[in-house]
C-alpha positions in Angstrom: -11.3 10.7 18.6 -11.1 14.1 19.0 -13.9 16.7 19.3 -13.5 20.2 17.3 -16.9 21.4 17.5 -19.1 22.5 15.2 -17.4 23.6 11.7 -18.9 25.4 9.7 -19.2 25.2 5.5 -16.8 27.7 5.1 -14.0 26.4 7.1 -14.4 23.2 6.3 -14.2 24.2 2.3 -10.9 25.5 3.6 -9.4 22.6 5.1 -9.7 20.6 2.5 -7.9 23.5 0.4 -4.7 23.0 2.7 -1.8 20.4 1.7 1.6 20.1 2.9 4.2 22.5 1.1 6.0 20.5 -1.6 9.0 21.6 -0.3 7.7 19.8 3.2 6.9 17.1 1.3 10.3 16.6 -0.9 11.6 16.9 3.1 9.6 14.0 4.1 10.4 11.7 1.3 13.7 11.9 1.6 13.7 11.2 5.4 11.8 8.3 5.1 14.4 7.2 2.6 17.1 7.3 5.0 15.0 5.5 7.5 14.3 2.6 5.1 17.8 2.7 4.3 18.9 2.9 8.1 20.6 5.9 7.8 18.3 9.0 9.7 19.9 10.3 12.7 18.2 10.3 15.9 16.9 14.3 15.3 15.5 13.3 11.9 13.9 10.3 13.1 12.4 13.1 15.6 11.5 15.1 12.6 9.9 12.2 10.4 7.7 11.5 13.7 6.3 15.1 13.5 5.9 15.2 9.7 3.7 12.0 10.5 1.8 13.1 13.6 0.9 16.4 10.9 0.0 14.7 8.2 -2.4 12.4 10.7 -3.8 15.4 12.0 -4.8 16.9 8.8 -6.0 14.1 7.3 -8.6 13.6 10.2 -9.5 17.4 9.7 -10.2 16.8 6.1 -12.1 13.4 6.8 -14.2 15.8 9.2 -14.7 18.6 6.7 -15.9 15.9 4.2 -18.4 14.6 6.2 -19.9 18.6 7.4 -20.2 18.9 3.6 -21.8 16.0 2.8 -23.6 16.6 5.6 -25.3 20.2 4.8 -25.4 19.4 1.4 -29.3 20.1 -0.1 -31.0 16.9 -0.2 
């Protein structure tokens, strides 16, 4: 579980803003097609893996900037 720090409103408002390019994401579906189809190379098996890993990542960020918000929200 890893520690960020304190985030503030702001940034966390802004993190839940960011998505992966559609172009990124037309990317991604199409190399998991090959791998369900057992067709990816070895480099785009590589490339899946970080498309994964990022996608992981950001969705921890946003599950963090959700709970800051809901978190400083007025009671």
């Amino acid at each position: 579980r890893p520690h960020f720090g304190e985030m503030t409103s702001k940034t966390a408002k802004t993190i839940l803003g960011l998505s992966i390019p559609e172009p990124e994401r037309a990317r991604m579906k199409a190399l998991l097609a090959k791998a369900k189809a057992g067709t990816i190379s070895r480099e785009e098996s590589l490339d899946l893996d970080e498309y994964e890993r990022a996608g992981n990542m950001l969705s921890v960020l946003k599950a963090k900037a959700r709970r800051i918000l809901k978190a400083k929200k007025p009671a």
